[in-house]
PyMOL commands that place a pseudoatom at each C-alpha (Angstrom):
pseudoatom trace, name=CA, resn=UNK, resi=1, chain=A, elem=C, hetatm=0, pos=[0.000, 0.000, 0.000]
pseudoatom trace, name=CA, resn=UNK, resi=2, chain=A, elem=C, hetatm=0, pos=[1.224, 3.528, -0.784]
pseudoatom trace, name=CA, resn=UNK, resi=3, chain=A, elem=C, hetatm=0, pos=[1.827, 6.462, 1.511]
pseudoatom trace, name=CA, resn=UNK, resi=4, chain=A, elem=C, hetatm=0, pos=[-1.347, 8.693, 1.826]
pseudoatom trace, name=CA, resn=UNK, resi=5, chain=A, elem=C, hetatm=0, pos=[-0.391, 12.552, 1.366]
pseudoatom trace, name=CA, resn=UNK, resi=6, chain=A, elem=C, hetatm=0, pos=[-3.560, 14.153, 0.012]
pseudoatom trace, name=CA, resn=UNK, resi=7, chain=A, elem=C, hetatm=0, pos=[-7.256, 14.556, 1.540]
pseudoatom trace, name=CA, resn=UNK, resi=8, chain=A, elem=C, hetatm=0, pos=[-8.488, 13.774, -1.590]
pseudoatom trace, name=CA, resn=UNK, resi=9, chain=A, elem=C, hetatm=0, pos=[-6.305, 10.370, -1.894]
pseudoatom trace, name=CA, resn=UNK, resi=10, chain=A, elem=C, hetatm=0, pos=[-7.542, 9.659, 1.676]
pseudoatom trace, name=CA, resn=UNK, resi=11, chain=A, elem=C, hetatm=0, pos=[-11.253, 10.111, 0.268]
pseudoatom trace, name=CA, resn=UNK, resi=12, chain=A, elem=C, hetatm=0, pos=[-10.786, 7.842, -2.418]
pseudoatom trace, name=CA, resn=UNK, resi=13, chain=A, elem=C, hetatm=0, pos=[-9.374, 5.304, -0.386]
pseudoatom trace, name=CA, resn=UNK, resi=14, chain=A, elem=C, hetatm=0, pos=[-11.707, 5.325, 2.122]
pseudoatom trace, name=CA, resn=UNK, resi=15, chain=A, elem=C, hetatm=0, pos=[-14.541, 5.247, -0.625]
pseudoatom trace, name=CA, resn=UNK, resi=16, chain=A, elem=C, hetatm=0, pos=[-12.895, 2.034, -2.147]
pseudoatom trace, name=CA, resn=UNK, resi=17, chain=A, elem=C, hetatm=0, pos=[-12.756, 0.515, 1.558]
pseudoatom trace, name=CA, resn=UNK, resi=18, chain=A, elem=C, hetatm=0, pos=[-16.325, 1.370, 2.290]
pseudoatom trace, name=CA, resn=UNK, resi=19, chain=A, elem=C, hetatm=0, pos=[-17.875, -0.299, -0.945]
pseudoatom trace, name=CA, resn=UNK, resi=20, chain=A, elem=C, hetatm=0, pos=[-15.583, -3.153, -0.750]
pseudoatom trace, name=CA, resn=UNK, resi=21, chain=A, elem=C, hetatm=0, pos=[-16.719, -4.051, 2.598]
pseudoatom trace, name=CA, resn=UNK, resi=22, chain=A, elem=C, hetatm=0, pos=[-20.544, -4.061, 1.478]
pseudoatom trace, name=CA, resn=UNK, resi=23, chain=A, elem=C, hetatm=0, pos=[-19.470, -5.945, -1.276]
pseudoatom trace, name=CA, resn=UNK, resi=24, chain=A, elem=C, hetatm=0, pos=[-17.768, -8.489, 0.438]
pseudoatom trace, name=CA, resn=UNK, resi=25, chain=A, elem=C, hetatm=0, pos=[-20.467, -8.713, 3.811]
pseudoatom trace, name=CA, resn=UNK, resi=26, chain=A, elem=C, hetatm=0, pos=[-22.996, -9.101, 0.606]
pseudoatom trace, name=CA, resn=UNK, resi=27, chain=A, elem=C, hetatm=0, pos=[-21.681, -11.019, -1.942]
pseudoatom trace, name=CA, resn=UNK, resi=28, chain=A, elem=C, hetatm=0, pos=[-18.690, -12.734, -0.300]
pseudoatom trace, name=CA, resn=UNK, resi=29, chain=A, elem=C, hetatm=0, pos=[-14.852, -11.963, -0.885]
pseudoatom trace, name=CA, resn=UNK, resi=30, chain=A, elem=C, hetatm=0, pos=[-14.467, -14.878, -3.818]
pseudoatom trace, name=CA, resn=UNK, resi=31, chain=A, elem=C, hetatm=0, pos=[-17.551, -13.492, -6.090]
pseudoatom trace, name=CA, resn=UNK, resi=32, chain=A, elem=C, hetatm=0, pos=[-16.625, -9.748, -5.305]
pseudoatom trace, name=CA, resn=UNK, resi=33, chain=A, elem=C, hetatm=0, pos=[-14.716, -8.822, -8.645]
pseudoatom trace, name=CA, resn=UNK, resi=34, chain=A, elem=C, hetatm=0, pos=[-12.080, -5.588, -8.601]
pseudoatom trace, name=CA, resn=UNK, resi=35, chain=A, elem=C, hetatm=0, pos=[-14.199, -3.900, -11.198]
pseudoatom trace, name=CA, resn=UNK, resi=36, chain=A, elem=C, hetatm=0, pos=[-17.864, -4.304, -9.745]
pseudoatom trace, name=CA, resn=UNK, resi=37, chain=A, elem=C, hetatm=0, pos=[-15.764, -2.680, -6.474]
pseudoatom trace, name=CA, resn=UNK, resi=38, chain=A, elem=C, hetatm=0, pos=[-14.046, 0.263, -8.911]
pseudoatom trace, name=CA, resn=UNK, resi=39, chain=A, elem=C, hetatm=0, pos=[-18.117, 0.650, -10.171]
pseudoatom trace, name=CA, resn=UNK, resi=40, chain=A, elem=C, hetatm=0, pos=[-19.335, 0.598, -6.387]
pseudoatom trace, name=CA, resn=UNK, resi=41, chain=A, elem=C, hetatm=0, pos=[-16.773, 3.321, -5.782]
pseudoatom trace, name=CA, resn=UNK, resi=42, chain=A, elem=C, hetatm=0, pos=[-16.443, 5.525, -8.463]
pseudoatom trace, name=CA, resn=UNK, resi=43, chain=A, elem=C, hetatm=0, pos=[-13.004, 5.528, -9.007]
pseudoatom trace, name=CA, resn=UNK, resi=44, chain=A, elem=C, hetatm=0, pos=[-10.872, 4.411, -11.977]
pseudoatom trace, name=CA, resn=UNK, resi=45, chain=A, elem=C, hetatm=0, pos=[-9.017, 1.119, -11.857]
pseudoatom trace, name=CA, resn=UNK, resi=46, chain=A, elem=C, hetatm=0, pos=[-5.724, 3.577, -11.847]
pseudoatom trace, name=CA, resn=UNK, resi=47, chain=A, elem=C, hetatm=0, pos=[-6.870, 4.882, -8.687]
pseudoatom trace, name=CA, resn=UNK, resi=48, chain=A, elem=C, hetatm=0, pos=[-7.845, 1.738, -7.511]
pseudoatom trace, name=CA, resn=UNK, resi=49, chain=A, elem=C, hetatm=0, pos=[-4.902, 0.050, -8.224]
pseudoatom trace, name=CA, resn=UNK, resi=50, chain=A, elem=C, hetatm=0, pos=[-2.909, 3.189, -6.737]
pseudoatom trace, name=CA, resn=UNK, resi=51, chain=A, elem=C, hetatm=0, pos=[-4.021, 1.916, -3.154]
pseudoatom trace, name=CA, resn=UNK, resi=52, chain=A, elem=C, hetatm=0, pos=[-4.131, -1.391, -3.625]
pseudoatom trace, name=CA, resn=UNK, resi=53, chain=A, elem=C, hetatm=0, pos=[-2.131, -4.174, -5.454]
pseudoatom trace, name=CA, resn=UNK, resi=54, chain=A, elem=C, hetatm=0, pos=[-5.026, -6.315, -5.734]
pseudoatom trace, name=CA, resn=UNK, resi=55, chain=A, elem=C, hetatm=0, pos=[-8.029, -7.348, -4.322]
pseudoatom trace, name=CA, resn=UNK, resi=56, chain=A, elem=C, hetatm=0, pos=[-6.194, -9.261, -1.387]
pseudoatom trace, name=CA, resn=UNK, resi=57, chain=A, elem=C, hetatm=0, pos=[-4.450, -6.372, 0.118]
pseudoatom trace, name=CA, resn=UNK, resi=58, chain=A, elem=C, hetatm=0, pos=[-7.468, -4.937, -0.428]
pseudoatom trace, name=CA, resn=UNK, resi=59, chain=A, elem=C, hetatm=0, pos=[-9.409, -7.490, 1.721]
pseudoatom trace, name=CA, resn=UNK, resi=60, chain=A, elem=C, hetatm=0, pos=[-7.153, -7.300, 4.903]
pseudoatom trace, name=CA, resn=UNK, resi=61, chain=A, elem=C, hetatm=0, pos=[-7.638, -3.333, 4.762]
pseudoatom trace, name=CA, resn=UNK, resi=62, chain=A, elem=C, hetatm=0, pos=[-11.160, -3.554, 4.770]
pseudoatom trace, name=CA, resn=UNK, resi=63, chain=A, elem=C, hetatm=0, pos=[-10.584, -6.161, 7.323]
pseudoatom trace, name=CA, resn=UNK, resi=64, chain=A, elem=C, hetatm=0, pos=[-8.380, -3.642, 9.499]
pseudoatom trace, name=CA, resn=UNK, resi=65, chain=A, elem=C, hetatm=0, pos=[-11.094, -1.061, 9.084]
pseudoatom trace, name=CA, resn=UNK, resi=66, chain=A, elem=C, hetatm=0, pos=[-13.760, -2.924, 9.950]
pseudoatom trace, name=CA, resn=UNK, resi=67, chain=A, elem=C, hetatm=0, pos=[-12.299, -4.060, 13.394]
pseudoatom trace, name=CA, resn=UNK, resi=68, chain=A, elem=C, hetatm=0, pos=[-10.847, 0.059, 13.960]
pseudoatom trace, name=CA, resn=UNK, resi=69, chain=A, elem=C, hetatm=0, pos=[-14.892, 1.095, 13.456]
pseudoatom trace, name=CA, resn=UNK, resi=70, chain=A, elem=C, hetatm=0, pos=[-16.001, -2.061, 15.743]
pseudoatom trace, name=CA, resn=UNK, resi=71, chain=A, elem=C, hetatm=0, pos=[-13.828, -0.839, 18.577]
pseudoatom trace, name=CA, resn=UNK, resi=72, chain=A, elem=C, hetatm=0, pos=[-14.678, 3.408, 18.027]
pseudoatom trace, name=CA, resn=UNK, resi=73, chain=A, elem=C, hetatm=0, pos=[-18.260, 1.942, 17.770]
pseudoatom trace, name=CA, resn=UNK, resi=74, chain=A, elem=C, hetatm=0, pos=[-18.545, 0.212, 21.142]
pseudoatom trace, name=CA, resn=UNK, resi=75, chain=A, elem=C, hetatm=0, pos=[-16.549, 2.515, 22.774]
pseudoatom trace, name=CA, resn=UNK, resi=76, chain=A, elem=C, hetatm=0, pos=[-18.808, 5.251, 22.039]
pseudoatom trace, name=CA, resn=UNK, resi=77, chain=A, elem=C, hetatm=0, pos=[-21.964, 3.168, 23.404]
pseudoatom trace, name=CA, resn=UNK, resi=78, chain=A, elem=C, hetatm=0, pos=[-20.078, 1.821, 26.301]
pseudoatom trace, name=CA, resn=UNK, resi=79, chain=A, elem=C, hetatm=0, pos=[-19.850, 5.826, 27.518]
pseudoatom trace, name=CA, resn=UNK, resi=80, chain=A, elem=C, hetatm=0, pos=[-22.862, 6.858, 27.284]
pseudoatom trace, name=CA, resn=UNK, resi=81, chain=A, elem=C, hetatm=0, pos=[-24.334, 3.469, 28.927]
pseudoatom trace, name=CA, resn=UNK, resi=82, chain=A, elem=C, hetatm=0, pos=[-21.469, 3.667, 31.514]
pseudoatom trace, name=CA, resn=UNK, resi=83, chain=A, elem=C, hetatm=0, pos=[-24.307, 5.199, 34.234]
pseudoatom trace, name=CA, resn=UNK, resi=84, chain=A, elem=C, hetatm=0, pos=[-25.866, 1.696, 33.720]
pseudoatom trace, name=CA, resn=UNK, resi=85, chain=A, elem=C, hetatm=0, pos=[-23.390, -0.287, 36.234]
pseudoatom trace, name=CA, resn=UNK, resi=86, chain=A, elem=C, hetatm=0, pos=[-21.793, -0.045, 39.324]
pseudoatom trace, name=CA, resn=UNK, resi=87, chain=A, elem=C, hetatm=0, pos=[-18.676, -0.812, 39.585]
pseudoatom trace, name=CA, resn=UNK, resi=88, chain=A, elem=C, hetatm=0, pos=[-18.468, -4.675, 39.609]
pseudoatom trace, name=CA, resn=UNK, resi=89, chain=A, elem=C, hetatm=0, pos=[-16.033, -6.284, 37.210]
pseudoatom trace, name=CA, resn=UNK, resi=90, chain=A, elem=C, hetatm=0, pos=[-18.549, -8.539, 35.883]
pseudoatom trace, name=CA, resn=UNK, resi=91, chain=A, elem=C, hetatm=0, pos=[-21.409, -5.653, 35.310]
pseudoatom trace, name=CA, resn=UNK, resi=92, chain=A, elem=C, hetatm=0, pos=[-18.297, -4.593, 33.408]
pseudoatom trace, name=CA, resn=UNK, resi=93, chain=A, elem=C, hetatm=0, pos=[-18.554, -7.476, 30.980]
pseudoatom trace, name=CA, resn=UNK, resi=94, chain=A, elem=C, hetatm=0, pos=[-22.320, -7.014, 30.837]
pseudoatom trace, name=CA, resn=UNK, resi=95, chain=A, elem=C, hetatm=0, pos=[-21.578, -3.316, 29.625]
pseudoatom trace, name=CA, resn=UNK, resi=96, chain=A, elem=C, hetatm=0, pos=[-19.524, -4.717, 26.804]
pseudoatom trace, name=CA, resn=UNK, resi=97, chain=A, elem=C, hetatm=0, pos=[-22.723, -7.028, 25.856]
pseudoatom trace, name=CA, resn=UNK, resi=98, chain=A, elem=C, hetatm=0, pos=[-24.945, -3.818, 26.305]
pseudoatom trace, name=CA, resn=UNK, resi=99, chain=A, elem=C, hetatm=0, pos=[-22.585, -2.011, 23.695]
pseudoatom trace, name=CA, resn=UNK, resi=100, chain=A, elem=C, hetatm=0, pos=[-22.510, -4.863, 21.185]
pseudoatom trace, name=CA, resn=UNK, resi=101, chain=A, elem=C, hetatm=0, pos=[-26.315, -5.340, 21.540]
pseudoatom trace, name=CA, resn=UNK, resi=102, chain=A, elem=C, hetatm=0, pos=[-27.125, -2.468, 20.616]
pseudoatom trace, name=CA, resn=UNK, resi=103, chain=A, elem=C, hetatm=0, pos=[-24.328, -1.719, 17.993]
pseudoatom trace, name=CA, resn=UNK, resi=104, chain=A, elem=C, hetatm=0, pos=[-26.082, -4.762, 16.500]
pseudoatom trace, name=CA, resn=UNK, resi=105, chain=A, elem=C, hetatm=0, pos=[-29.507, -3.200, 16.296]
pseudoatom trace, name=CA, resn=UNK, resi=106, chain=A, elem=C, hetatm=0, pos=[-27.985, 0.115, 14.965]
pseudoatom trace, name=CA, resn=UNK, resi=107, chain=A, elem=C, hetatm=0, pos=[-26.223, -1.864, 12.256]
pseudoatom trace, name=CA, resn=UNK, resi=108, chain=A, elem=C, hetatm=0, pos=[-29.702, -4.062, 11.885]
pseudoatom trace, name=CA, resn=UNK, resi=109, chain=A, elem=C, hetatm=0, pos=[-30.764, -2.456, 8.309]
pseudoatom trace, name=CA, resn=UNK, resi=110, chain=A, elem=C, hetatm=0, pos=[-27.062, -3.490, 6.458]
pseudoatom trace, name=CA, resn=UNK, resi=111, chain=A, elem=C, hetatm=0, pos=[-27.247, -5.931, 4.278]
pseudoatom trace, name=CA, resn=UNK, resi=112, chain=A, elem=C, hetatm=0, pos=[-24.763, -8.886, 4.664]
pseudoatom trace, name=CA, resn=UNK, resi=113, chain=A, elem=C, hetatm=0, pos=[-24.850, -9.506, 8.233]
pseudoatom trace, name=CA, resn=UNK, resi=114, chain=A, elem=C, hetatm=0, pos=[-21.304, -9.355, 10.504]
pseudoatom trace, name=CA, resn=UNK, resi=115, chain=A, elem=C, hetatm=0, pos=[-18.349, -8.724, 8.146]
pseudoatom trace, name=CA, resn=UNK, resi=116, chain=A, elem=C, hetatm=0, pos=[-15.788, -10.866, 10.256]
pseudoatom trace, name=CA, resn=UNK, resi=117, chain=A, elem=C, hetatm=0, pos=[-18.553, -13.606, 10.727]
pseudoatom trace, name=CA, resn=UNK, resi=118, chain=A, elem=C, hetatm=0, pos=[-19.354, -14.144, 7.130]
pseudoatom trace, name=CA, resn=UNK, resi=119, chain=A, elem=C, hetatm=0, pos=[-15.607, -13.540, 5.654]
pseudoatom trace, name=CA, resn=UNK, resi=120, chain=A, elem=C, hetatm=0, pos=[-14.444, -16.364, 8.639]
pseudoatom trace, name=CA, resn=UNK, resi=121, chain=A, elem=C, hetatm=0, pos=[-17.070, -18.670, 7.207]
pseudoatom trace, name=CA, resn=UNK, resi=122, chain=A, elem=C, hetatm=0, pos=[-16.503, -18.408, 3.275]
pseudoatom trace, name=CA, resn=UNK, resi=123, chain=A, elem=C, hetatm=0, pos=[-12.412, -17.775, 3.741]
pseudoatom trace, name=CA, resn=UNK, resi=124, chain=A, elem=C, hetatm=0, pos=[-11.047, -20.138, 6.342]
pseudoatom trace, name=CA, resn=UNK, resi=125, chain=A, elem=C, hetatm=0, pos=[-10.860, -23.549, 4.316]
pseudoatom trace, name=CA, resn=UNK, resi=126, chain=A, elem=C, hetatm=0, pos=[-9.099, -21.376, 1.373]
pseudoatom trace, name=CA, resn=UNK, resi=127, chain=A, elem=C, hetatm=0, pos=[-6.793, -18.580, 2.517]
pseudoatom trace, name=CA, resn=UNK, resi=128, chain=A, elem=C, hetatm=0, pos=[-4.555, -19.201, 5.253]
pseudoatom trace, name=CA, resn=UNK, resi=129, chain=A, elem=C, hetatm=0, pos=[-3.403, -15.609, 5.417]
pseudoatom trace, name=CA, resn=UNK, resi=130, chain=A, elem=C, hetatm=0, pos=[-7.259, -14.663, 5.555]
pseudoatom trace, name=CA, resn=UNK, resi=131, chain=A, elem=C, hetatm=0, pos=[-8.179, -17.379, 7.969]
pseudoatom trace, name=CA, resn=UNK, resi=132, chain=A, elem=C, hetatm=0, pos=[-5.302, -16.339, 10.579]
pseudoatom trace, name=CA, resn=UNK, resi=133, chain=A, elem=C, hetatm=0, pos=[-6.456, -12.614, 10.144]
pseudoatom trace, name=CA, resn=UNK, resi=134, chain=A, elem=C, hetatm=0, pos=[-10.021, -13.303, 10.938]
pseudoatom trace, name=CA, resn=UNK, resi=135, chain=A, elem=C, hetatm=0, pos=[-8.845, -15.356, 13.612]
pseudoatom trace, name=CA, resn=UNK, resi=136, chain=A, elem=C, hetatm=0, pos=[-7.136, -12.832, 15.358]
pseudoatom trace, name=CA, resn=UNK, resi=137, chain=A, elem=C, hetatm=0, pos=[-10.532, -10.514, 15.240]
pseudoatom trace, name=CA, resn=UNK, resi=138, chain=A, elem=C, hetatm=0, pos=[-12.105, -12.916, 16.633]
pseudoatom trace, name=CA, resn=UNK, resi=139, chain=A, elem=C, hetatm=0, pos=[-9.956, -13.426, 19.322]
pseudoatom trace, name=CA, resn=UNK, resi=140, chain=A, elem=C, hetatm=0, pos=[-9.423, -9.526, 19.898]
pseudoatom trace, name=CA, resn=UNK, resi=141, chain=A, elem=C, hetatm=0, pos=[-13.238, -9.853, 20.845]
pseudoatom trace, name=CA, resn=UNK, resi=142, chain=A, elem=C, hetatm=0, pos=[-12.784, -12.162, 23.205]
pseudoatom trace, name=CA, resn=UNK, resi=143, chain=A, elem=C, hetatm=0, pos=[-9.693, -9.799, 24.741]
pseudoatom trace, name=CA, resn=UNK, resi=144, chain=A, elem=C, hetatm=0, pos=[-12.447, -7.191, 25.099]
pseudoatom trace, name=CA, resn=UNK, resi=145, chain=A, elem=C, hetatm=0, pos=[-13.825, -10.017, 27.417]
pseudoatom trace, name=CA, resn=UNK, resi=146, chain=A, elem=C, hetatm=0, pos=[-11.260, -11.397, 29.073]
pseudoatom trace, name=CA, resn=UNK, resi=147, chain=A, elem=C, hetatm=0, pos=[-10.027, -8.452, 30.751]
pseudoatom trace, name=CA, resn=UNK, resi=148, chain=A, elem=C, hetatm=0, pos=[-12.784, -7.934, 32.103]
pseudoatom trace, name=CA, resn=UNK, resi=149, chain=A, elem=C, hetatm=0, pos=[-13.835, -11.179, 33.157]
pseudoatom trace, name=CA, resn=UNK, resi=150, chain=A, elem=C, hetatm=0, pos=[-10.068, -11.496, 34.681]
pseudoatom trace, name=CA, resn=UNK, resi=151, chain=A, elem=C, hetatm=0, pos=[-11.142, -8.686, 37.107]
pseudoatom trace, name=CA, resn=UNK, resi=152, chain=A, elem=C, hetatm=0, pos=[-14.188, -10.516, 37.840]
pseudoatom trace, name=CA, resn=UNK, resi=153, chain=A, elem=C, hetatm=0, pos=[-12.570, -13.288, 39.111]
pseudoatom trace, name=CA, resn=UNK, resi=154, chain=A, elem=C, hetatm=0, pos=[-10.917, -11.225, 41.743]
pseudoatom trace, name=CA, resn=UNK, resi=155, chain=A, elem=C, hetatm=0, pos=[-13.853, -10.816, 43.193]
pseudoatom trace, name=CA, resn=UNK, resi=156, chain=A, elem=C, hetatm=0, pos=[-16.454, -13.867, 42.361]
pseudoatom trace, name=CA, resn=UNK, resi=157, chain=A, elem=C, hetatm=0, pos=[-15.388, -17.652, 42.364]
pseudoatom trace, name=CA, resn=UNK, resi=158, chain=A, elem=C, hetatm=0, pos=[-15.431, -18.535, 38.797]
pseudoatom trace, name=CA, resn=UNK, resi=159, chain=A, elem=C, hetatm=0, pos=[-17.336, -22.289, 38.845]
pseudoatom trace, name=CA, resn=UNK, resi=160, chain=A, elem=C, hetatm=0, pos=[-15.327, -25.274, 38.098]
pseudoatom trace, name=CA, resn=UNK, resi=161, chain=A, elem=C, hetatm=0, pos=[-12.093, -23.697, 37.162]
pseudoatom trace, name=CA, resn=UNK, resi=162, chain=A, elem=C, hetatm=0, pos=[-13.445, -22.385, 33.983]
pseudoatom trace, name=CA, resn=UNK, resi=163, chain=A, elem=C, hetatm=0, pos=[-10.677, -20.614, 32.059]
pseudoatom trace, name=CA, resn=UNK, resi=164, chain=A, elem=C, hetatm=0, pos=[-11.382, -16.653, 31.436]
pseudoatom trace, name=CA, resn=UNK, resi=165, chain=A, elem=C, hetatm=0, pos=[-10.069, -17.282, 27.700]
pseudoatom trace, name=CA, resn=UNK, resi=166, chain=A, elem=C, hetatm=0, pos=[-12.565, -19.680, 26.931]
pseudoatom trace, name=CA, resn=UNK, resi=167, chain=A, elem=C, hetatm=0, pos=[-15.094, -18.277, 28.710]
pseudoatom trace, name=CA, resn=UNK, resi=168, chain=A, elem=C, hetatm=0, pos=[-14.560, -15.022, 26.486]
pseudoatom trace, name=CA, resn=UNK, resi=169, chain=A, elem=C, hetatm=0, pos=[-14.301, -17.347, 23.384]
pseudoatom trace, name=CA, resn=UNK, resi=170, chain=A, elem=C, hetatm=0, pos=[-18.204, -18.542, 24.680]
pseudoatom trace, name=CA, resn=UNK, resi=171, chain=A, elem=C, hetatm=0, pos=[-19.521, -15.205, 24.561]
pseudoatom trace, name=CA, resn=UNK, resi=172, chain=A, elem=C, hetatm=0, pos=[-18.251, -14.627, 20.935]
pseudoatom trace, name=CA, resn=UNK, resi=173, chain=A, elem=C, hetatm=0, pos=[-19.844, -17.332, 19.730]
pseudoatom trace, name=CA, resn=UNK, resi=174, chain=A, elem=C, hetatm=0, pos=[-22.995, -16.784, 21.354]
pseudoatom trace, name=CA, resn=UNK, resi=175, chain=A, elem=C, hetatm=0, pos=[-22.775, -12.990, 20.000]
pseudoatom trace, name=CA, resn=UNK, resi=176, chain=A, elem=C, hetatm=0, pos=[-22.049, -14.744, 16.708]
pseudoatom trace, name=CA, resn=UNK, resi=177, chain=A, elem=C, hetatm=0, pos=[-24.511, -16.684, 16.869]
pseudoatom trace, name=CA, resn=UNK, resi=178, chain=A, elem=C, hetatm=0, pos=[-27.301, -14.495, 17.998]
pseudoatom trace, name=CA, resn=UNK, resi=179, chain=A, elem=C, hetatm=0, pos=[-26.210, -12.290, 14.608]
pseudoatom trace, name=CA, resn=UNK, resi=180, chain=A, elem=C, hetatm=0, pos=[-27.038, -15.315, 11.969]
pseudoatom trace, name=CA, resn=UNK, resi=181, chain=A, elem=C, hetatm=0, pos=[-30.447, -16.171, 13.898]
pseudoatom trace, name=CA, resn=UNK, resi=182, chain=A, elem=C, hetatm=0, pos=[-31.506, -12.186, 13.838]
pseudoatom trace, name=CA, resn=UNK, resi=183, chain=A, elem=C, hetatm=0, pos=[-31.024, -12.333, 10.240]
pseudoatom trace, name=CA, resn=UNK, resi=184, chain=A, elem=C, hetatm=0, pos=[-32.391, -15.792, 9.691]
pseudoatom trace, name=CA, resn=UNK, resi=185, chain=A, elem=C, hetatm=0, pos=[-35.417, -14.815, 11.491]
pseudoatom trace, name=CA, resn=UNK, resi=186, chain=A, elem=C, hetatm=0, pos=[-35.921, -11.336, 11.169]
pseudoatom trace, name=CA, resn=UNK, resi=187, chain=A, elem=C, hetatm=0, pos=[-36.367, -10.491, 14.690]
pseudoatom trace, name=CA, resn=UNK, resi=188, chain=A, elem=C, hetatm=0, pos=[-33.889, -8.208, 16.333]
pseudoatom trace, name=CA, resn=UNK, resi=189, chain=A, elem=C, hetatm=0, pos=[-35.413, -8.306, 19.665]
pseudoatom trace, name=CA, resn=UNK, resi=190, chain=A, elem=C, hetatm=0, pos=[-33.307, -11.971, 19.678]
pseudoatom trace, name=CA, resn=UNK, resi=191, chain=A, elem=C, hetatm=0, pos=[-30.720, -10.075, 20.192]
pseudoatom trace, name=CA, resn=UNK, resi=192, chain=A, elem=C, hetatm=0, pos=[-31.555, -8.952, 23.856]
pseudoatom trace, name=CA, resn=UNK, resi=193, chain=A, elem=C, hetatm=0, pos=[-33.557, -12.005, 24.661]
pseudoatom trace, name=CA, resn=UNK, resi=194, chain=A, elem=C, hetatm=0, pos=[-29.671, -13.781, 23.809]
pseudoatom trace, name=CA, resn=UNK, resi=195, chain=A, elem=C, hetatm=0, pos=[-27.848, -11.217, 25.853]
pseudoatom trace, name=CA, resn=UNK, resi=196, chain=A, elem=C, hetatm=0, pos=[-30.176, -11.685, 28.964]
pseudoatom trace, name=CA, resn=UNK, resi=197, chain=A, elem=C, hetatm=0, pos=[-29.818, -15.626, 28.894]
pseudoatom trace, name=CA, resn=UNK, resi=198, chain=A, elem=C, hetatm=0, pos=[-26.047, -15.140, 28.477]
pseudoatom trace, name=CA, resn=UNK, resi=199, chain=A, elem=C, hetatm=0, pos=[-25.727, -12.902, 31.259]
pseudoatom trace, name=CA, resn=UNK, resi=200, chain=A, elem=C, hetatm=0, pos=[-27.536, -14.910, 33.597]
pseudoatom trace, name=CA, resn=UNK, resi=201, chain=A, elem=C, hetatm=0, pos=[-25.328, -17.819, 32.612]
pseudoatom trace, name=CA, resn=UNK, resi=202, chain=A, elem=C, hetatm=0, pos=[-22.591, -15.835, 32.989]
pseudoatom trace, name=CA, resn=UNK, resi=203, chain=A, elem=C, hetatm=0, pos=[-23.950, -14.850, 36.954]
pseudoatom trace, name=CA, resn=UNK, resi=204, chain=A, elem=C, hetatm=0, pos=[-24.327, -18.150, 37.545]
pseudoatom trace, name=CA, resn=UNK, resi=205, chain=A, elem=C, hetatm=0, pos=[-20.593, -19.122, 36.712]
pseudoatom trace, name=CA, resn=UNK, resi=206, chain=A, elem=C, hetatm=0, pos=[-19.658, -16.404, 38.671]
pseudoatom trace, name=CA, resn=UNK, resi=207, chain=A, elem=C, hetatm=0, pos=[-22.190, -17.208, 41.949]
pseudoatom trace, name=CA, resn=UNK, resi=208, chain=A, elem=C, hetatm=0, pos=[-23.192, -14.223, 41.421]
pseudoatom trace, name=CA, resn=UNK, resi=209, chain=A, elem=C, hetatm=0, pos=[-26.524, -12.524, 42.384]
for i in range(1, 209): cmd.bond("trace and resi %d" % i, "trace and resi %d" % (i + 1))
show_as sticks, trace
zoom trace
């Protein structure tokens, strides 16, 4: 990738990243062609080809942007729901699912469901490089988790030795989950009804009331 200078090359780039990752949540990454992406955009392949040597360095950008929004996104939510919670470590973990939930709803009218989700599904039995990428996402959700789940243990006796790390891993794939069935079914309100069960699960590892 080449060294951004200009506003206007930003722009472009930007554009190209933003219809590429509509594209590729839509359509998936193997029947997204360069030129319906260069059409999407409004750019000419020179431009396009300017940023990007192809459509696979392309794919790990929009990849890297997607996960940079993800985090601005929750963070955002997570301060304005912050009044929510006391100060337990776990309520902390239940903020995160608060943020996500409702990123999830605010993102419920784009078409192509989670980005990371769908690219992990179509990509892993064909693209190493793609397949360790999306792995790491996934498991920098989990982080988001762990932490906080670490700080939890401090003060609640986590059941049966359950490991933070896979406990974090868990609430991915619930989250995960719970995204496919809202689409499947068309009912958002899954969302919360998912959250609540997997917070009570959660209190119950923890003992806690």
């Amino acid at each position: 990738m080449r060294t951004l200078k200009q506003p206007r090359a930003i722009e472009t780039r930007d554009r190209i990243l933003h219809e590429a990752a509509q594209l590729f949540a839509l359509k998936g990454f193997h029947d997204t062609k360069v030129g319906e992406i260069i059409k999407a955009a409004e750019v000419t392949s020179g431009a396009f080809f300017h940023h990007f040597h192809g459509k696979e360095e392309l794919g790990f950008a929009v990849i890297d942007r997607h996960m940079e929004q993800r985090r601005q996104a929750l963070d955002r939510i997570e301060k304005r729901l912050t009044t929510s919670y006391d100060n337990d470590p776990l309520e902390g973990v239940f903020l995160r699912l608060d943020a996500v939930g409702a990123m999830i709803v605010q993102r419920r009218n784009r078409k192509g469901g989670c980005l990371i989700g769908n690219l992990s599904t179509t990509l892993s039995d064909t693209h190493p490089a793609f397949r360790k990428r999306l792995g790491e996402c996934l498991d920098e959700m989990a982080s988001e988790f762990q932490v906080r789940l670490d700080e939890a243990v401090a003060k609640h006796n986590l059941s049966n030795n359950q490991d933070t790390w896979e406990v974090a891993r868990y609430i991915v794939s619930v989250i995960e989950g719970a995204i496919m069935l809202t689409r499947t079914h068309r009912d958002i309100n899954l969302i919360a009804r998912q959250m609540q069960y997997l917070k009570e699960d959660l209190k119950r590892s923890f003992h806690a009331t």
